[in-house]
Each structure stands twice: as C-alpha cells, then as structure tokens.
NUNU-305040 format. One line per field, with one value per residue (C-alpha): residue in three letters; chain; y, z, x. Coordinates in Angstrom, 2 decimals. Example, Ala and Ser with C-alpha at 12.3 -4.5 7.8 and 13.67 -1.06 7.14 Angstrom:
BEGIN
resn = (ala/ser) .
chain = (A/A) .
north = (-4.50/-1.06) .
up = (7.80/7.14) .
east = (12.30/13.67) .
This chain:
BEGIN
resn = (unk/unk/unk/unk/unk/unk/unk/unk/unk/unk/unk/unk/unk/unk/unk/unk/unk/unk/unk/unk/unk/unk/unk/unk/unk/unk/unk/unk/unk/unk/unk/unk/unk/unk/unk/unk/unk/unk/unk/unk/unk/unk/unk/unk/unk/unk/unk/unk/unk/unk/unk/unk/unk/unk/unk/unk/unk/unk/unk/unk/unk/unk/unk/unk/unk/unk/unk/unk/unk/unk/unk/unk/unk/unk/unk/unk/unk/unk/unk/unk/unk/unk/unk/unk/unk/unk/unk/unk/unk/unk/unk/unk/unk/unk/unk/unk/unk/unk/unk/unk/unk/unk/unk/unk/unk/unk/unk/unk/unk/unk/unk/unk/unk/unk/unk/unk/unk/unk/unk/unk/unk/unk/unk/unk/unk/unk/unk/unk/unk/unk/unk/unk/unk/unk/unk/unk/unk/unk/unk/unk/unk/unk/unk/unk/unk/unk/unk/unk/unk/unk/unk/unk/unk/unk/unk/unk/unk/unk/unk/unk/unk/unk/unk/unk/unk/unk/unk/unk/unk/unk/unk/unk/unk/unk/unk/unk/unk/unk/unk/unk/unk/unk/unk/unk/unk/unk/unk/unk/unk/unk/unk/unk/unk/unk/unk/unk/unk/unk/unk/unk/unk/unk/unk/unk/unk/unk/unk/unk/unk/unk/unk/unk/unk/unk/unk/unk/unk/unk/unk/unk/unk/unk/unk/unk/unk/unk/unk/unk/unk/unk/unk/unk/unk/unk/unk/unk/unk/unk/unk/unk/unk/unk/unk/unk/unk/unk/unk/unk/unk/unk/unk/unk/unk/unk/unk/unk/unk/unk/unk/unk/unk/unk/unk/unk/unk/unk/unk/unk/unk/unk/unk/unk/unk/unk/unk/unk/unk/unk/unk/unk/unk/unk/unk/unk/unk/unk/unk/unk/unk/unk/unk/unk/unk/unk/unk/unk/unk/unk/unk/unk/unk/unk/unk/unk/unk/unk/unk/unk/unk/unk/unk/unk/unk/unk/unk/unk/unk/unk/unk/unk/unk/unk/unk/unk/unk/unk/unk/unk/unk/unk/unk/unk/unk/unk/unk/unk/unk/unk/unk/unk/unk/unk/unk/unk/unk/unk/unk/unk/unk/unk/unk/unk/unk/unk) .
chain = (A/A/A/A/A/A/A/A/A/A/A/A/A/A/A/A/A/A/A/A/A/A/A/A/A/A/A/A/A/A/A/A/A/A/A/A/A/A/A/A/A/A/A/A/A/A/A/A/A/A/A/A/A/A/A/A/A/A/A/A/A/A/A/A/A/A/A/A/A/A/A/A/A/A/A/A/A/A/A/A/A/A/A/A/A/A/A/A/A/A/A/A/A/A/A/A/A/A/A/A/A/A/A/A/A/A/A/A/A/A/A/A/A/A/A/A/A/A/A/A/A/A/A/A/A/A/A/A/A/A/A/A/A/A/A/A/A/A/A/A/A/A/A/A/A/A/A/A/A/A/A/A/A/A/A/A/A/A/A/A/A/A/A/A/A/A/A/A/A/A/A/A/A/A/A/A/A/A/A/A/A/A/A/A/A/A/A/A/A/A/A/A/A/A/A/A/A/A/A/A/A/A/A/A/A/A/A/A/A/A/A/A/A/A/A/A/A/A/A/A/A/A/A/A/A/A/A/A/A/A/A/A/A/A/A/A/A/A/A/A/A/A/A/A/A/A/A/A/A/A/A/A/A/A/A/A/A/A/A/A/A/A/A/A/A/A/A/A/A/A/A/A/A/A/A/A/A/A/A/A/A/A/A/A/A/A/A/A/A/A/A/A/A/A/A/A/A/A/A/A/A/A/A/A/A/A/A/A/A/A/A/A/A/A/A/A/A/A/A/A/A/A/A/A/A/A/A/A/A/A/A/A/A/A/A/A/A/A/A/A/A/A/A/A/A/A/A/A/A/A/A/A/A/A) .
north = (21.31/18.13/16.12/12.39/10.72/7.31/4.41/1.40/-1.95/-4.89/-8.61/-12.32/-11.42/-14.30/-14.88/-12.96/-13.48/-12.87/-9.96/-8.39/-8.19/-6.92/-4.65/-2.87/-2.13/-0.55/1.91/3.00/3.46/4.78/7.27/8.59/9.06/11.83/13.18/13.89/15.62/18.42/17.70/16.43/15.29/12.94/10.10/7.62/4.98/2.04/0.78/-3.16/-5.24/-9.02/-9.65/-11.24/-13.26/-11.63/-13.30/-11.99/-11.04/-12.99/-14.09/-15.71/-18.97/-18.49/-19.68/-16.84/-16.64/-18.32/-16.60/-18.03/-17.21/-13.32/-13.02/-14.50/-11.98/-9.53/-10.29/-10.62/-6.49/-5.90/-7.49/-5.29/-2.03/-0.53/3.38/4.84/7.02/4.35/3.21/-0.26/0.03/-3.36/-4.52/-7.28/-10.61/-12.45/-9.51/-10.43/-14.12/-13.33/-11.66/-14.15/-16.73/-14.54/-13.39/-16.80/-18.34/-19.94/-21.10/-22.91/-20.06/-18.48/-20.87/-19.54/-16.00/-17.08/-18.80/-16.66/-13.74/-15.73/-15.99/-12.34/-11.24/-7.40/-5.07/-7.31/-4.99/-2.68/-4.13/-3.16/-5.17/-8.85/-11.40/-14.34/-16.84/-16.91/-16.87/-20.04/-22.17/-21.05/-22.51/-25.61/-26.05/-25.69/-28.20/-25.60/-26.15/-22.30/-23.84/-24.52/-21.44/-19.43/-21.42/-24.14/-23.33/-23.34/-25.75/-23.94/-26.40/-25.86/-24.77/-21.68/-19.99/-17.41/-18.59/-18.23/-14.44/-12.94/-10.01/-10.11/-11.16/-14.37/-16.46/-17.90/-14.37/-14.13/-17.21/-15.94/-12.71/-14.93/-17.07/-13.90/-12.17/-15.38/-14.86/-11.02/-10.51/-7.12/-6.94/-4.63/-1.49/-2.33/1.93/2.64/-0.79/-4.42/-5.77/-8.81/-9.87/-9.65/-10.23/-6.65/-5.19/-5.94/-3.15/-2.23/-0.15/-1.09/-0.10/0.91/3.19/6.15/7.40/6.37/6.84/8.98/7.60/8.85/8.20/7.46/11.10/11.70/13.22/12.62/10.11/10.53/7.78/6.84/5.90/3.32/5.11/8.38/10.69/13.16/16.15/17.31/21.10/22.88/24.47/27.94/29.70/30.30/33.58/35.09/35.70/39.06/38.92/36.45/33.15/31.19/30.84/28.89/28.18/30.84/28.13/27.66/27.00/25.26/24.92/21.43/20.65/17.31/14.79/11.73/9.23/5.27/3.55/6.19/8.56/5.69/6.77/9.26/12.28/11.21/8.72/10.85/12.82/9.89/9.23/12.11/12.51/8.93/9.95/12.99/11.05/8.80/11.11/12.45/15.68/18.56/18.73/21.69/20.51/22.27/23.51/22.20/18.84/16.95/18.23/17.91/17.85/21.38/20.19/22.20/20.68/22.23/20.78/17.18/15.94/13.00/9.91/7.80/11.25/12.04/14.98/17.70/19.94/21.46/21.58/23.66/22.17/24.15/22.98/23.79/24.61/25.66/22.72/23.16/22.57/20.39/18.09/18.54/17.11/14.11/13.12/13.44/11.17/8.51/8.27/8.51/5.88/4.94/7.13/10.42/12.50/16.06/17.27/20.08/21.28/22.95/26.77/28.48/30.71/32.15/32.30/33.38) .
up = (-1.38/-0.55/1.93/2.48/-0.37/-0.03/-2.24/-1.71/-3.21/-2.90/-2.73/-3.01/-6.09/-8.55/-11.17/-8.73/-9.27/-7.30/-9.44/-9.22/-5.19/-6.03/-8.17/-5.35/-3.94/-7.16/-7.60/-4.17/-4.80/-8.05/-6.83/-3.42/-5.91/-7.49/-4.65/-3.02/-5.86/-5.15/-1.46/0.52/3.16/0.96/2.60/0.96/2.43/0.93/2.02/1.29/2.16/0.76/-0.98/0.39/-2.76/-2.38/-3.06/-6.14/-8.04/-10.63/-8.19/-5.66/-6.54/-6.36/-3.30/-0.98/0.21/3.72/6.37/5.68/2.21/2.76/5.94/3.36/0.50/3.14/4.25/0.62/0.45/4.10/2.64/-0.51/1.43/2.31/3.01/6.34/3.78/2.53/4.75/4.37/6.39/5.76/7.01/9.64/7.88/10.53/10.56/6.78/7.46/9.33/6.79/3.90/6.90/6.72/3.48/1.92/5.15/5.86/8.69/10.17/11.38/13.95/16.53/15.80/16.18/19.50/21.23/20.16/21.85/25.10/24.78/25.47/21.38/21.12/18.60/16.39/13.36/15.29/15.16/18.90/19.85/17.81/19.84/17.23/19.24/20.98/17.41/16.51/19.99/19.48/15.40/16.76/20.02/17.46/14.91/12.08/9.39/8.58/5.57/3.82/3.82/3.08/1.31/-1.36/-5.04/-5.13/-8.32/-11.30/-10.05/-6.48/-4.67/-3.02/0.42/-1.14/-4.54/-2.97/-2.88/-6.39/-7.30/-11.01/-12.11/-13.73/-12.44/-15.97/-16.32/-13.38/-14.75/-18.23/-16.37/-13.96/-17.22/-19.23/-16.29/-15.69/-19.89/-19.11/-22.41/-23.02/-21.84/-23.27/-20.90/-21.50/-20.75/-24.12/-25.78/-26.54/-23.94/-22.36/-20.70/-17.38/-16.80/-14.79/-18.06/-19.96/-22.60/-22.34/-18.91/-17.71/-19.92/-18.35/-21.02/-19.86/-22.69/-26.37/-28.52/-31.28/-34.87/-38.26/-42.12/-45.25/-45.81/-42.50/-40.74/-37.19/-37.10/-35.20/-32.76/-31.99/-28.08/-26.17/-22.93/-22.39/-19.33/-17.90/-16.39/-12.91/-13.23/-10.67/-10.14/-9.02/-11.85/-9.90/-9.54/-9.89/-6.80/-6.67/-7.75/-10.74/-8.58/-10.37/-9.60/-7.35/-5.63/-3.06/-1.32/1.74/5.11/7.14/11.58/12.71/16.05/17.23/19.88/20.34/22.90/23.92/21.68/20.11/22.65/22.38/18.25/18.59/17.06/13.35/13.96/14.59/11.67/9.06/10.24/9.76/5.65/5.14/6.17/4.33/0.69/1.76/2.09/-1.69/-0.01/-2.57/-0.14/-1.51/-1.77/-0.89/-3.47/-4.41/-5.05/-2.33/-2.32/0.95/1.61/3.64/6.88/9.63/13.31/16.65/19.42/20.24/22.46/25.46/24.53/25.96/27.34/25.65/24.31/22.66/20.07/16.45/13.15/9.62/6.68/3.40/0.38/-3.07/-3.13/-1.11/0.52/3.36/6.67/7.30/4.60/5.27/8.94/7.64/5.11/7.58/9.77/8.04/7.43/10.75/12.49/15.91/18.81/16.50/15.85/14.80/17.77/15.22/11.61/10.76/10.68/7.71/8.47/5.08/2.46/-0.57) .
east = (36.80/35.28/37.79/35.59/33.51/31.91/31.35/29.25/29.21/28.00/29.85/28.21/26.05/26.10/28.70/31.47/34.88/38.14/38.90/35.40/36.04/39.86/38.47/36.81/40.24/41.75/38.87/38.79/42.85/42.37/40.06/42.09/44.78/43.06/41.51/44.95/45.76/42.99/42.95/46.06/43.47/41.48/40.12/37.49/34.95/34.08/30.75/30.71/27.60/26.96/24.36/20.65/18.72/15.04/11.78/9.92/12.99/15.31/17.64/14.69/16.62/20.15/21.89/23.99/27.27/27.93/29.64/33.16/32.53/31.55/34.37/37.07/36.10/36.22/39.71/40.64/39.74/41.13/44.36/44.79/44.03/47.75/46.66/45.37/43.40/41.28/38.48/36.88/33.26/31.94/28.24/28.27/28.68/26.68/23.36/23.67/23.20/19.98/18.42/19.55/17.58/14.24/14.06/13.68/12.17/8.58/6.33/8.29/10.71/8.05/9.88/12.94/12.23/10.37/13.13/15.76/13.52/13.39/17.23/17.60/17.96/16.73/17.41/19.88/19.47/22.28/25.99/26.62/22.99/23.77/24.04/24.72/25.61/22.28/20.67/22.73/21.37/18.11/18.01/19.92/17.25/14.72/15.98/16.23/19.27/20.12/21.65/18.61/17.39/20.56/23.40/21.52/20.32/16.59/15.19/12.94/10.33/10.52/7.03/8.35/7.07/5.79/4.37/0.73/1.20/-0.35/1.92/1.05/4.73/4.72/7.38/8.35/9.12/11.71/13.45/13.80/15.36/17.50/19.12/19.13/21.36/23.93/24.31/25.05/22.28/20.70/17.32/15.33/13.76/9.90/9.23/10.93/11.70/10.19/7.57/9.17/5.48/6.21/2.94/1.82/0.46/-2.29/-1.80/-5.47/-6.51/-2.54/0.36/3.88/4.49/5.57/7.81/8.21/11.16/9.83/9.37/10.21/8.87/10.99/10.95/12.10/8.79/7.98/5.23/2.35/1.42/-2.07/-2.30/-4.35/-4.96/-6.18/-4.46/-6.94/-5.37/-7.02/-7.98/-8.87/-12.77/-11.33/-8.74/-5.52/-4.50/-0.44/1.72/3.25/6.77/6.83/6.90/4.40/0.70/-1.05/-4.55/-5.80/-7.39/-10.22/-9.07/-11.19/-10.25/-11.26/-12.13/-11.11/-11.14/-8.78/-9.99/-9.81/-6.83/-6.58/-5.20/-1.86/-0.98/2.40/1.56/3.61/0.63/-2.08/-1.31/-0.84/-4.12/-5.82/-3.98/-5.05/-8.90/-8.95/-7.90/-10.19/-13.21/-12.06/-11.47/-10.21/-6.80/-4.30/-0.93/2.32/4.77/8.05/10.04/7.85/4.41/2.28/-1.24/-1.50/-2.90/-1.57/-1.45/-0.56/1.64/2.13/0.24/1.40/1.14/-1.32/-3.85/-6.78/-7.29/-9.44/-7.69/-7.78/-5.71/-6.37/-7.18/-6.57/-8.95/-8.90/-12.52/-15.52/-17.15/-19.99/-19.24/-21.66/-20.30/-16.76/-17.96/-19.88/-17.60/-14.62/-15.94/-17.20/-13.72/-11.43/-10.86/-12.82/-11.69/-10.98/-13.93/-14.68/-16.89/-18.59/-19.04/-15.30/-15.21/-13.99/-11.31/-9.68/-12.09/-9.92) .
C-alpha cells in the first residue's frame, strides 16, 4: 500500500565512475517499475548528496569533487531521468562545498567565518538561507584559496590540522585502510575476525570483542574459550517483584520530590537544558537512578511545566531510585554535583516508598 519510497546515495566518493552515477538512474527506474506494478501511483525519491572527505577516517587525504565536478554528475542523473514519477532531490552542491572547506580546514579560517558573518551570512545550513556569493568575496577579501582545502590530494607525509588531537587511531592505520579501500580488498571485521591494530585496543582492560565466532575440535565439539576480561552484571539491592498480568518484572522503586531553585545564569538554560542538567548531575553523584522500560530506556526523573526563559524560579521534580537512600544524603550528594545557580533548597521528601 505504500505509494512514495526514498533512496539516498551518495556521489564524489573515490574511485567513481560514469556508470556508478548512471547506475543511480537505472535502480531508481528499475525500482518504480515494480512499484507501479502494485501501485499505479508509485513515485520514488532519490536523495543524492556528494561526498565531504572527513578528518580521522581513511579518506582524510583524498581530494573532493569541485563544484563543476558534482553540478556535472548531477546533470548527468537529471539527464537520464525521463518519468514525472521519478524524483531526483539532490543536496545543494555549493552548502556541500562549505563543508568540504571546514571539515579539512585550520586556523587560519576564523577570518573567513568572521567576514563572511559581517557580510550578512546567517543560517547557510538551510538551502533557502545560502548566500554563496557573499561566502566567495569574503574567502577572496581574506586571501584564502578554497581550493586547498577542498579540491587537492593531501600527501601520506603531510602534518595535518588535526594530527595534534589524540583519538587513539594510529594514522598508519588509516592509510593501510585508505590503500586497502582504492584495492576494493576484504578487510576483516575486528568484532568477529583478525585484529588489524587500529590502535584503540590494547587487548588487556580494552578489547572490542563483542562477539566470537564459535570454535569446534577434530571431533566436532564446541570448544570452550577462555576470556581476558571479565563483564560484571549490575544487580539490583531490592529483588524485583512481578507485574500483574505477565508483563515482566521490574523494580518497585523510591520516589523521592525535590525542591529546587534556578537562579543567576542559570535562570537563561531552556528547559531541554535544565533537564540535561539535572540527568547529567544525578550520574554524576552515582545516584541509583531507575530507568524506564523499553527500546530507549530513560532515567525516570519527572519534571513539571516549563518555566520562561530567562525568570528565576523555585520549583520541584520526582526522582525515582532503585533503592532507599537518606534524604539527607540524596541532598548533599545532589549538590555537590549541580551546577552553580541550581540548588535543592531542602533534604528531598520521600513520596512512594515501595
């Protein structure tokens, strides 16, 4: 019954041929083609953006597409398009550029942003808010070839922007991935198969092994593996008890009603703000928070109406523990932890002891 699907690609990414980008065009085609057959109303998007080398990855060295480039692939697609049915929804070619500028960029590009600010540039990230032509005077005012960031093949050698930051990848690493993905060789998945040394593990207190495929003898038994970390399992202090109806079990819980002020800069954090806050303390303090149940769980913290921006206030909000914990703790250890102009004004009150 489904009458609109969409697909999204990407275009620019090393090794790219003519046919790859054709290609596009024949599966979108290929697909409507079927879809008319269940749905004479059909219709499919194709979602193209061009691709923006990233720092930190394998292709931190490979040079991007320019704009003439990514327009003429574009038009290349546009071209082989001949339904009303089939949708081409490309990203802006020119937003693209500007990322492809700061993603690879250093120092030096502060100016840039600067003047093109004082140009009148706001809220560029929206197609309908881009005002390129002010971004290209303000990189030619401030001397800055956009070319050198975006269009040239970095060397192996080449002291990179960000080669100060220590991410625990080592960048011989990233090269052996970059040469191993112009070869199109199999890489192994490190989770299940060889360790390619990345560098992020040490295979003593870190080991991204999550999974193992299992292992059999010459008399085909399972094999028992012996393993180098141990996983503790939290359990909780209180045994849970059943929910009527079959649903599972889960925590009773202690509910404890917070009384709170918000004052100074603080009284200027949105309310999404306020509450971030507040989760962020709580962890901190190595509070036994109970969590929600479900796909997403959430620490159960339970707040009342948003309050104005910018007023300070004097309110409360519920927080549901997993275990008793005095009052008078609950209200040191909180905060010692919020930031300044947030405060409990008084030991919390339990409300729901199980």
């Amino acid at each position: 019954g489904w009458r609109l699907m969409k697909f999204y690609f990407m275009i620019g990414l090393p090794t790219e041929t003519d046919e790859d980008v054709s290609a596009i065009a024949q599966l979108g085609q290929k697909v409507l083609t079927e879809g008319l057959r269940q749905n004479r109303k059909a219709e499919i998007n194709l979602g193209v953006s061009a691709f923006v080398p990233k720092p930190f990855t394998p292709f931190q060295w490979e040079p991007q597409n320019s704009l003439a480039e990514t327009h003429q692939k574009l038009n290349r697609l546009r071209s082989q398009i001949r339904t009303r049915r089939l949708h081409l929804k490309p990203h802006k070619p020119e937003t693209t550029y500007l990322e492809g500028i700061f993603a690879r960029g250093d120092r030096p590009l502060a100016k840039l942003i600067v003047r093109a600010w004082e140009k009148g540039c706001r809220f560029d990230e929206w197609d309908e808010g881009l005002k390129f032509h002010l971004w290209r005077e303000a990189w030619e005012e401030c001397g800055i070839d956009p070319h050198f960031y975006v269009e040239r093949r970095r060397g192996r050698e080449e002291r990179l922007p960000w080669d100060h930051l220590f991410i625990d990848m080592k960048k011989e690493w990233l090269w052996e991935e970059y040469e191993a993905s112009v070869q199109a060789a199999f890489v192994d998945d490190c989770s299940t198969g060889k360790c390619s040394v990345c560098g992020v593990c040490d295979y003593k207190e870190v080991r991204n092994r999550a999974y193992e495929l299992p292992r059999y003898d010459a008399a085909g038994k399972l094999e028992k593996r012996k393993t180098t970390t141990e996983v503790r399992a939290y359990i909780p202090p209180v045994p849970p008890v059943s929910l009527r109806g079959g649903q599972g079990e889960i925590h009773p819980g202690f509910s404890y009603q917070c009384t709170y002020t918000k004052s100074g800069p603080a009284s200027l954090l949105s309310h999404l703000e306020f509450v971030d806050h507040i989760r962020r303390a709580a962890a901190r303090a190595e509070l036994p928070v109970k969590f929600s149940q479900g796909f997403h769980p959430q620490p159960r913290i339970s707040f009342g109406n948003a309050s104005p921006v910018g007023c300070e206030v004097s309110d409360s909000f519920t927080i549901h523990l997993l275990r008793s914990v005095k009052p008078e703790d609950l209200y040191q250890h909180f905060n010692q932890t919020l930031p300044d102009g947030i405060r409990l004004l008084a030991p919390p009150v339990l409300i729901s002891p199980p």
